[in-house]
C-alpha positions in Angstrom: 80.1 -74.0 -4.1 76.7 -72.8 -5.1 75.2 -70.6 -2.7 71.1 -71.7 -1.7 69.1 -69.0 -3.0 66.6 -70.0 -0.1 67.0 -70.3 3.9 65.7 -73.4 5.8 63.1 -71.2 7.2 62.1 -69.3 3.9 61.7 -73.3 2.5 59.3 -74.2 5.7 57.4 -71.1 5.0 56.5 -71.8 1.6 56.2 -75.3 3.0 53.4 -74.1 5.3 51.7 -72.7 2.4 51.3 -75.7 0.6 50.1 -76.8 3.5 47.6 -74.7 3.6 45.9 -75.7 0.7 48.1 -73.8 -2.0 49.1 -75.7 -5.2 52.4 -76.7 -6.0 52.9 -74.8 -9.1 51.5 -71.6 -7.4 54.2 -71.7 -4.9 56.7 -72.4 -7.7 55.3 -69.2 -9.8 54.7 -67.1 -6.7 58.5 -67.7 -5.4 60.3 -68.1 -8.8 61.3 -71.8 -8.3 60.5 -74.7 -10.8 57.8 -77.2 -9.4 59.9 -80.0 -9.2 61.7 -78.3 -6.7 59.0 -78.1 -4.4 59.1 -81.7 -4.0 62.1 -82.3 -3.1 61.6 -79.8 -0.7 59.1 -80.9 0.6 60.9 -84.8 1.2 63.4 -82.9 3.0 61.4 -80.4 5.1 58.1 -81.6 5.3 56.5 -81.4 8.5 59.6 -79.8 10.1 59.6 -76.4 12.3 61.9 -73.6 11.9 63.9 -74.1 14.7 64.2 -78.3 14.4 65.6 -77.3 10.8 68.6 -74.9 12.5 68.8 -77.8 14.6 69.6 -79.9 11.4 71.6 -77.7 9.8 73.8 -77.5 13.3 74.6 -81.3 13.1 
């Protein structure tokens, strides 16, 4: 099994960034992912806290 490279709460904090008014493919260049990763991401993730995302990941 493939091993995530990236923790639930590395994923909310580059999240947050993009929030923040960051593009897309800055994150994905800054962090060494592809762009259409972010999305995804972001689907799953979006809007979520740190700790509601352990809470997920508990379930």
């Amino acid at each position: 099994m493939k091993r995530a490279r990236f923790t639930e709460e590395q994923i909310i904090g580059i999240l947050r960034e993009n929030e923040a008014g960051a593009k897309a493919g800055e994150l994905a260049r800054k962090h060494g992912v592809s762009e259409g990763t972010i999305y995804p991401w972001k689907a799953k993730f979006g809007g979520m806290s740190v700790w509601e995302a352990q809470r997920l990941r508990t379930l």
